[in-house]
C-alpha positions as CSV (number, residue, x, y, z in Angstrom):
1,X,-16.4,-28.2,9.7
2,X,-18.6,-25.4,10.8
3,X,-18.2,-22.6,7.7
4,X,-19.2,-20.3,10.2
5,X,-15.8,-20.5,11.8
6,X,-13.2,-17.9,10.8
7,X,-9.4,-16.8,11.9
8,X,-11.1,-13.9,12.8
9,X,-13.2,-15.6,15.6
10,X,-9.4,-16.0,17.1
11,X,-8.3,-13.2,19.0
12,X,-5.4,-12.3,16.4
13,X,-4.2,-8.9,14.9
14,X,-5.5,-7.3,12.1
15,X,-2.0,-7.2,10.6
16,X,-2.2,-11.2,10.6
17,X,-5.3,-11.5,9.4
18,X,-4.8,-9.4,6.5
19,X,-1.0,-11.7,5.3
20,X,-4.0,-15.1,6.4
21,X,-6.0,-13.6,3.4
22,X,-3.1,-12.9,1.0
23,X,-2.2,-16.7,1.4
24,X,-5.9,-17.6,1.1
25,X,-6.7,-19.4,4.4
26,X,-10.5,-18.6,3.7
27,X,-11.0,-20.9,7.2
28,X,-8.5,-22.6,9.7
29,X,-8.2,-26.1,9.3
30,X,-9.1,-28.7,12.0
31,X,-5.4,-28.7,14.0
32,X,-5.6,-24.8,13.5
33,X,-9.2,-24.5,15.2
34,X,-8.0,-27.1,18.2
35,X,-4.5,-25.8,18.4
36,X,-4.3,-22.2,18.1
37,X,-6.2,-20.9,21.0
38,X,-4.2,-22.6,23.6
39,X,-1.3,-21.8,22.5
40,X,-2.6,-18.5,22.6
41,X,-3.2,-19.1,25.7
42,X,-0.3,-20.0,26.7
43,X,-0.4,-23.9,27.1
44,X,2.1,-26.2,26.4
45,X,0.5,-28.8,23.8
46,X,1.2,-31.8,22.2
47,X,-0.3,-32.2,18.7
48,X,-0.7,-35.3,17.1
49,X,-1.0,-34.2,13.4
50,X,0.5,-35.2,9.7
51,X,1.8,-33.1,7.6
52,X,-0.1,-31.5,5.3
53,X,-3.0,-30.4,8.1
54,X,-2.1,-27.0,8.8
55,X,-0.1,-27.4,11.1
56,X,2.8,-24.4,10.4
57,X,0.4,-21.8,10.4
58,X,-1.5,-23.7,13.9
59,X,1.9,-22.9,15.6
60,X,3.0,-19.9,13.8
61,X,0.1,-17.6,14.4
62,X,0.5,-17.6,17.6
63,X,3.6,-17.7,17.6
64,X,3.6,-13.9,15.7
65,X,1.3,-13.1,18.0
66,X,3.8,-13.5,21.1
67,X,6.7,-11.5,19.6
68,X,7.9,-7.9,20.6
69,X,8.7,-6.7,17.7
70,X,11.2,-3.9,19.5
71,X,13.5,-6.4,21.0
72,X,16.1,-8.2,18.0
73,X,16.7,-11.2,20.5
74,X,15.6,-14.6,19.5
75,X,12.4,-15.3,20.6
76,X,11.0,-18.4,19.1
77,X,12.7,-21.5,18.0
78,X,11.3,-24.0,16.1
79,X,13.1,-27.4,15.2
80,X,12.5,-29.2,12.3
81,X,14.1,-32.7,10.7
82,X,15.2,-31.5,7.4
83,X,16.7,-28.5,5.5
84,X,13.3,-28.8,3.0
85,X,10.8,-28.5,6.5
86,X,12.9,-25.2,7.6
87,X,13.2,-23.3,4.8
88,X,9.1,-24.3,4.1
89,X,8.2,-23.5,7.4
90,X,10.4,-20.0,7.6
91,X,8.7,-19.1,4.6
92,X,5.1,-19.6,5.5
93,X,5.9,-17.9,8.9
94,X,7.4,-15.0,7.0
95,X,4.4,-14.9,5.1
96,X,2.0,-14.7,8.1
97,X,4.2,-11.9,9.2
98,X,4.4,-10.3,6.0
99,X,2.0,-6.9,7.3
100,X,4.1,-6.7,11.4
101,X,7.3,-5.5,9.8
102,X,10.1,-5.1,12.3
103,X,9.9,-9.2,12.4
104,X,12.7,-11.4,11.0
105,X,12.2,-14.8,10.6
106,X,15.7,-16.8,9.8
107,X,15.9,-20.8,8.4
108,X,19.0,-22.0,9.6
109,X,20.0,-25.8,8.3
110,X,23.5,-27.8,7.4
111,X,24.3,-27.0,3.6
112,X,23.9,-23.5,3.1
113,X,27.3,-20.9,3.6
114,X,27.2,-20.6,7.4
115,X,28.4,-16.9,6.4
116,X,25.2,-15.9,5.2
117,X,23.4,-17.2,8.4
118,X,26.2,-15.6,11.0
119,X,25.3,-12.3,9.3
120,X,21.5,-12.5,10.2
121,X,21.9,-13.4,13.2
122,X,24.6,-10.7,14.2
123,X,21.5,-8.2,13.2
124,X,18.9,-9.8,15.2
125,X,16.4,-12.8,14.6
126,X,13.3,-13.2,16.4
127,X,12.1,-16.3,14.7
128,X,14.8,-18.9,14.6
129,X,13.8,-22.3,12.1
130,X,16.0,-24.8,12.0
131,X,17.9,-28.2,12.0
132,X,18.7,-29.6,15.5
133,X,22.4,-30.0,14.2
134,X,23.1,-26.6,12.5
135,X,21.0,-24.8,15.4
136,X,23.4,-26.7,18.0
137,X,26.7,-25.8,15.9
138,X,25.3,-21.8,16.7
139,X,24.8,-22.6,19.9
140,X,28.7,-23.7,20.5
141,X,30.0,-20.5,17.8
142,X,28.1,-18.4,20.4
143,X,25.9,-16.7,17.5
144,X,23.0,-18.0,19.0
145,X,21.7,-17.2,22.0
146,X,18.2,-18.5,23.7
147,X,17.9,-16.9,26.7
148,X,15.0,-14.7,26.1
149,X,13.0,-17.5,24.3
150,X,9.5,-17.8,24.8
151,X,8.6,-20.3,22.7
152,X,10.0,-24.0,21.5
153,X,8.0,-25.7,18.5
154,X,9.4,-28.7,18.1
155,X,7.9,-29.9,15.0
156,X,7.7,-33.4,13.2
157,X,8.9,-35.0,16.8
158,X,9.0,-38.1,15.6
159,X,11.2,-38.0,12.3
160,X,13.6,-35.8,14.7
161,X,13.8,-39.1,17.3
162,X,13.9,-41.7,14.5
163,X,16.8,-39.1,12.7
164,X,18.9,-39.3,16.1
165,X,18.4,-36.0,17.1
166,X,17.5,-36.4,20.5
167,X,20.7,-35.8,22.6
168,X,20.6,-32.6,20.5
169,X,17.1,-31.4,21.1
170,X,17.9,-32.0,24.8
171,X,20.7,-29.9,24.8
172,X,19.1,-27.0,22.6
173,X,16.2,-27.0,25.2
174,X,18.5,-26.8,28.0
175,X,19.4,-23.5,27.0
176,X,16.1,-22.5,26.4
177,X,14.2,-20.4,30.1
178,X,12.7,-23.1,32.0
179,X,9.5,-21.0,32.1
180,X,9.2,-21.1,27.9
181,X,6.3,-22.5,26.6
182,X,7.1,-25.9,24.3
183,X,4.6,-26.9,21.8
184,X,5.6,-30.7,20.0
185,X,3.7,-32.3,16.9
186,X,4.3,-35.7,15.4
187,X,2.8,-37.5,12.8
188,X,3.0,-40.6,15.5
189,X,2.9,-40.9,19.0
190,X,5.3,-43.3,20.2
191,X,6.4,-44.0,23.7
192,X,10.0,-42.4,23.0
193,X,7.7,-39.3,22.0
194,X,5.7,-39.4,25.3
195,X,8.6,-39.8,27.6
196,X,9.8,-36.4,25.6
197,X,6.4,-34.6,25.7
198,X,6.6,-35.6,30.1
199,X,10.4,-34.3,30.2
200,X,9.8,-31.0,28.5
201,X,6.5,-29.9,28.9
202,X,3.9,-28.9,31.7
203,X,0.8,-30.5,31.9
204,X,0.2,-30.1,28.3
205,X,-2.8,-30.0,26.4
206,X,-3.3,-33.1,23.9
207,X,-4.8,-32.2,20.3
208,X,-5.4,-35.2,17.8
209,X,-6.5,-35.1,14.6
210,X,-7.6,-38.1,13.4
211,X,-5.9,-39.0,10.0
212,X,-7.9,-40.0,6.8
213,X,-6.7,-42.2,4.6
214,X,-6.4,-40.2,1.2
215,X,-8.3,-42.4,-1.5
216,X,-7.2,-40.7,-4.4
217,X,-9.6,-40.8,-7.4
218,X,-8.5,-42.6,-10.7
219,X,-7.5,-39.8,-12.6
220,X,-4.0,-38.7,-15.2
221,X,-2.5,-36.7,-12.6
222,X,0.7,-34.7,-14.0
223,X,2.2,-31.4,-12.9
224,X,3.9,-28.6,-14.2
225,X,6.8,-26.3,-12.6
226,X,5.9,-22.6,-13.2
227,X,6.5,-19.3,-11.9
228,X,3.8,-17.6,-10.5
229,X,4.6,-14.8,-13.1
230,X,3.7,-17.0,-15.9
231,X,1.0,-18.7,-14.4
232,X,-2.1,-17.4,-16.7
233,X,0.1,-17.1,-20.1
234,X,0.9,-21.1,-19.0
235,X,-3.0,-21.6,-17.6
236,X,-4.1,-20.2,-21.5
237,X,-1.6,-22.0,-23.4
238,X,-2.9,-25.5,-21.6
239,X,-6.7,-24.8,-21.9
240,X,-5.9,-24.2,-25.6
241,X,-4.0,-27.4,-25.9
242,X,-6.3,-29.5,-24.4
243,X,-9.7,-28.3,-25.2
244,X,-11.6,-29.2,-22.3
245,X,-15.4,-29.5,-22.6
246,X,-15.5,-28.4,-18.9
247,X,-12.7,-27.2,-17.2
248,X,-12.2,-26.6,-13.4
249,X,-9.4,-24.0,-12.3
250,X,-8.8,-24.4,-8.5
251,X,-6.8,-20.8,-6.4
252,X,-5.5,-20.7,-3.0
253,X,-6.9,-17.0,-2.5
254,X,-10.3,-14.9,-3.7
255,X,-7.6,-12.3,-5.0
256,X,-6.2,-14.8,-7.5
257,X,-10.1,-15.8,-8.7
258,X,-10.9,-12.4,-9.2
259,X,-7.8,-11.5,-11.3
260,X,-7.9,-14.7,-13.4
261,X,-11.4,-14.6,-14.0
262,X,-11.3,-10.9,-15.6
263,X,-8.2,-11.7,-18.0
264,X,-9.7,-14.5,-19.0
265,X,-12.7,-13.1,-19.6
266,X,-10.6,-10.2,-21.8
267,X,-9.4,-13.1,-23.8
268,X,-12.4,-13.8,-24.6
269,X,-12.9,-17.5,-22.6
270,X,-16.5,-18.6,-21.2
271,X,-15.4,-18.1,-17.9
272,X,-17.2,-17.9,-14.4
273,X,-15.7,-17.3,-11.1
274,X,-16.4,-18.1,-7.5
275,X,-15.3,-18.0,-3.9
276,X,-16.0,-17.5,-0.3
277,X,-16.6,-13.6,-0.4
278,X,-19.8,-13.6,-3.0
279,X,-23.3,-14.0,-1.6
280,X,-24.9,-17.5,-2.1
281,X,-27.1,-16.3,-4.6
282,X,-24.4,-15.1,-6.9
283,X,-22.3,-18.5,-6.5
284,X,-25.1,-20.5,-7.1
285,X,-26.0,-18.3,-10.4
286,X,-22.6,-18.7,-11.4
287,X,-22.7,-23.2,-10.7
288,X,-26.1,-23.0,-12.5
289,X,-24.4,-21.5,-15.7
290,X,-21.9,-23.7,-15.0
291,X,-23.8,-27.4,-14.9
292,X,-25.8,-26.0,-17.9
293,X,-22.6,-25.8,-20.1
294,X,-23.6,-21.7,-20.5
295,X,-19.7,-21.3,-19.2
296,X,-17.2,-23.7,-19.6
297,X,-14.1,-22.9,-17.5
298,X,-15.0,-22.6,-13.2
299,X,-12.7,-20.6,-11.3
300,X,-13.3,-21.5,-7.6
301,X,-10.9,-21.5,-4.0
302,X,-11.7,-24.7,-2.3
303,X,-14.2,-23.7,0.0
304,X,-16.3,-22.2,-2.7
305,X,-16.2,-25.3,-4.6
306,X,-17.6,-27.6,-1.7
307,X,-20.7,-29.4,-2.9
308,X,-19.6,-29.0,-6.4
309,X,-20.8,-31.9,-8.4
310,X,-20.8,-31.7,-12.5
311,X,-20.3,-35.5,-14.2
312,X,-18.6,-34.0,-17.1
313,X,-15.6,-32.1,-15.7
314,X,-12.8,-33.7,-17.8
315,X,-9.7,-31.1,-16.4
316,X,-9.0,-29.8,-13.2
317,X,-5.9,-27.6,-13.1
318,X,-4.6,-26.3,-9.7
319,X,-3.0,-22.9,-10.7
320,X,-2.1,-22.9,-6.9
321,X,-0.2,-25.9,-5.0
322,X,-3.4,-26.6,-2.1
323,X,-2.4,-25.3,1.4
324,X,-3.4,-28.8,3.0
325,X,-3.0,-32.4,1.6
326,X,-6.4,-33.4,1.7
327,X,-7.7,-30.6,-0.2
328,X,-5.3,-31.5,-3.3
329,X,-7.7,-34.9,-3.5
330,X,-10.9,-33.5,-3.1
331,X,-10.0,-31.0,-6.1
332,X,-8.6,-33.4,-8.2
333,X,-12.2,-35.8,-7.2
334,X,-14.2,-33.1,-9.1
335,X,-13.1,-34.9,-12.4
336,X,-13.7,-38.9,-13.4
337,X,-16.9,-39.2,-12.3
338,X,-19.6,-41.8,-13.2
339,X,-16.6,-43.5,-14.6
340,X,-16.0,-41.2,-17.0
341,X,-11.5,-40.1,-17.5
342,X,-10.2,-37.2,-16.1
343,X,-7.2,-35.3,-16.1
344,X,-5.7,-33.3,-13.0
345,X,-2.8,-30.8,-13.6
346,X,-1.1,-28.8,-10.7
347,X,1.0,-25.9,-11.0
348,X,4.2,-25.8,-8.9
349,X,6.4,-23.3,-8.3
350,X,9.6,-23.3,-6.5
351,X,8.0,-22.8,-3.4
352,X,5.8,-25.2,-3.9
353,X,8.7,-28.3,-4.0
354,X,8.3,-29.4,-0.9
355,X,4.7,-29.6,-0.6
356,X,4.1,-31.4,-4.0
357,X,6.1,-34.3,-2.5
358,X,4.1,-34.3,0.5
359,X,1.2,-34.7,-1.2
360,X,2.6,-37.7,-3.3
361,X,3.8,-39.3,0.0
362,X,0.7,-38.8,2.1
363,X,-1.7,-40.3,-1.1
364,X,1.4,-42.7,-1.6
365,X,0.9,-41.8,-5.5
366,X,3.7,-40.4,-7.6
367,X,3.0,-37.4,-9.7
368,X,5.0,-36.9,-13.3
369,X,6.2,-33.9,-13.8
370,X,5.7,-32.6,-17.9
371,X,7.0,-29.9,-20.2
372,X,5.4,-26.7,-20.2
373,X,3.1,-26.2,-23.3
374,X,4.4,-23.6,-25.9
375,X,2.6,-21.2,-28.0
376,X,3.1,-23.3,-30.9
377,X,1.8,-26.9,-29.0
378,X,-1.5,-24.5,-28.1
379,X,-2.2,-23.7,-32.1
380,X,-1.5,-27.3,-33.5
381,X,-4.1,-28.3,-30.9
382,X,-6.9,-25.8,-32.1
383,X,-5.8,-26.8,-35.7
384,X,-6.3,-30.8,-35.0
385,X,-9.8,-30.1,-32.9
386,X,-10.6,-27.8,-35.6
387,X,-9.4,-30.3,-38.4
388,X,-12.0,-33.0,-36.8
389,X,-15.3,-30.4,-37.0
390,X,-14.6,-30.2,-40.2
391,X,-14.4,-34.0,-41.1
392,X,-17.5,-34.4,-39.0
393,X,-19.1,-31.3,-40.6
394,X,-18.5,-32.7,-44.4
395,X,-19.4,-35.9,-43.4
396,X,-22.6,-34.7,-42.3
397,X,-23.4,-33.1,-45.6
398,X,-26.2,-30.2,-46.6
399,X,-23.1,-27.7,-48.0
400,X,-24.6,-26.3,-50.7
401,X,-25.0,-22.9,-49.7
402,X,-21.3,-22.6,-48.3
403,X,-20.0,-24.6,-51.7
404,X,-21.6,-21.8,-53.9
405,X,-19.9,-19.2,-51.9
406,X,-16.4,-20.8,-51.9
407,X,-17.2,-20.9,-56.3
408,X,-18.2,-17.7,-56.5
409,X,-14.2,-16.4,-54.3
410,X,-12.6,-18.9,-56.9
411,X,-14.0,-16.9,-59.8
412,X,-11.5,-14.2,-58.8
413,X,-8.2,-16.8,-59.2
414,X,-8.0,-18.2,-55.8
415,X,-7.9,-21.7,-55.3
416,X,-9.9,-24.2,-53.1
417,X,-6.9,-24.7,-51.0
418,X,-6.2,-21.4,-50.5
419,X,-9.8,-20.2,-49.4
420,X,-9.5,-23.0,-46.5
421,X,-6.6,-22.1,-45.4
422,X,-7.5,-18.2,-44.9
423,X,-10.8,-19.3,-43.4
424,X,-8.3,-21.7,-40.8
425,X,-5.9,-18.8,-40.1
426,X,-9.3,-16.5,-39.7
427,X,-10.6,-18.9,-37.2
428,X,-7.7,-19.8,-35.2
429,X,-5.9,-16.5,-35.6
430,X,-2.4,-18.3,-35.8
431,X,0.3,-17.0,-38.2
């Protein structure tokens, strides 16, 4: 991919671009770069495109862009298989919307109080998300109305078709303006899928995006469910436990570098940071400290990271969940190499659910989930790592100088035992 190539070489708002940043899209991914300008545009288009490509924010850019923000009518609808799609899909489009205001995006799905959604709609939604079922059963209530539509996503076509949905999706667009634009991506391109794409859609542009088998590396893979609140108390706590020689920290956004970098710096780690927004001179000052083991712990978003290769990395921890599949195994392939182990821990919030378990499914890998480290786990670890210099440092003799020192304390009425165990609690500053 060109690095050249930027959202803002798309003709989008200002207001978008800024909420694109705050989720760290530091460059649109390969369905975004094909997709987004004709919908733009206008086209009706037919994307052939997995999950975890980019595909929510290919649609729901323009999407946002195609709003008027002044009229509470449902504008957009997008369809999606399941209640965990919807609710994922509403969010990041909520997200991309977060800097419009006056936009509502609603996830509407079997399972939740149907109260709660007959309430939002009564106020106005202009972004409707949701299950082919509990968007028809609005449709019947009258509480949803698509007159004024502009815009049908119908999104994972294929699990939709193979879920039975069709008869409903048939009705939904039937009371959609025949002038709307439709926009359909499927992970496969069946016939059944065709035939839809030729009833519902003019002349629409094709978009493929060839998929890549994910190879994932060999490497302990293991995640952890956090709030994003407690991310860097739960980021120390883990570096502490574990000890890493070299440690990578992967962020969705420059923000998040920045911020984690400085604390951790505070606290006193061996810390450098890098991403897309620093000249070339300062990131390759920063990997040069880094492959010469000046700094221990890289804090890098994934573009800043390309080309990064360092044979001793034994941790990589994603303190963000990536924004697309593929970039979860590149991260992870930073660590193991030369046939060396490596660990990979990832970070997963609530939010973040859903996309875990795309990731496992697209890698066809399964991912163990394991406790969150304490304070206490963090200190036993520097005390056993601590414990073993010792060892090595007795075994290797010439202690004369130090022995005469520890004499000269025991003089005074304190014992051998006692002086080591100050000089432990001085050193690890536990207790």
């Amino acid at each position: 991919m060109d690095d050249s190539f930027r959202f803002s070489t798309f003709n989008i708002s200002q207001k978008i671009l800024r909420a694109i940043e705050d989720m760290g899209f530091e460059e649109p991914t390969p369905i975004q770069i094909s997709a987004i300008p004709l919908i733009l545009a206008g086209s009706d288009v037919t994307g052939h495109a997995k999950t975890g490509t980019g595909k929510t924010a290919a649609f729901g850019i323009p999407a946002l862009e195609k709003i008027d923000p002044h009229n509470r009518q449902t504008q957009v609808i997008v369809l999606s298989p399941t209640r965990e799609l919807a609710i994922q899909t509403a969010e990041e489009i909520a997200r991309l919307a977060s800097h419009l205001g006056h936009i509502t995006v609603l996830p509407i799905y079997g399972g939740q109080p149907i109260e709660r959604q007959l309430r939002s709609l009564k106020t106005g939604v202009q972004i409707v998300v949701g299950t082919p079922g509990r968007v028809l059963d609005h449709l019947r209530r009258g509480t949803l109305t698509l007159s004024r539509v502009r815009l049908v996503v119908l999104d994972e076509a294929d699990q939709m078709l193979d879920m039975g949905f069709l008869p409903d999706i048939e009705t939904i667009l039937s009371k959609t303006p025949k002038d709307r634009q439709t926009v359909l991506f499927s992970a496969t391109l069946p016939k059944p899928i065709l035939a839809i794409s030729k009833r519902f859609q003019n002349n629409p542009e094709f978009v493929e995006i060839p998929h890549k088998e994910l190879t994932v590396p060999q490497v302990e893979q293991r995640y952890l469910e956090v709030h994003s609140r407690d991310k860097f108390d739960v980021l120390c706590r883990l570096l502490d436990q574990m000890d890493p020689k070299l440690a990578l920290v992967f962020c969705n956004t420059k923000r998040r570098v920045d911020q984690l970098t400085k604390r951790l710096k505070t606290l006193g780690y061996s810390v450098g940071g890098i991403h897309g927004d620093l000249k070339q001179s300062q990131r390759d000052r920063v990997m040069a400290q880094f492959r010469r083991g000046e700094i221990d712990l890289l804090v890098a978003t994934d573009v800043a990271a390309r080309g990064i290769d360092v044979e001793d990395i034994d941790l990589v921890v994603n303190v963000d969940v990536p924004q697309v599949a593929e970039y979860y195994v590149h991260r992870i392939g930073r660590t193991a190499r030369a046939g060396r182990s490596g660990r990979a821990i990832t970070f997963v919030g609530p939010e973040d659910i859903y996309k875990m378990k795309e990731i496992q499914r697209m890698a066809n890998i399964t991912i163990s989930r394991i406790p969150l480290p304490t304070a206490r786990d963090a200190v036993e670890s520097r005390m056993k790592s601590l414990a073993d210099r010792i060892k090595q440092t007795v075994d290797a003799g010439n202690l004369e100088q130090q022995t005469e020192t520890v004499e000269r304390i025991m003089v005074d009425d304190y014992t051998s035992l006692e002086i080591a165990a100050a000089l432990l609690k001085m050193h690890t500053g536990s207790g």
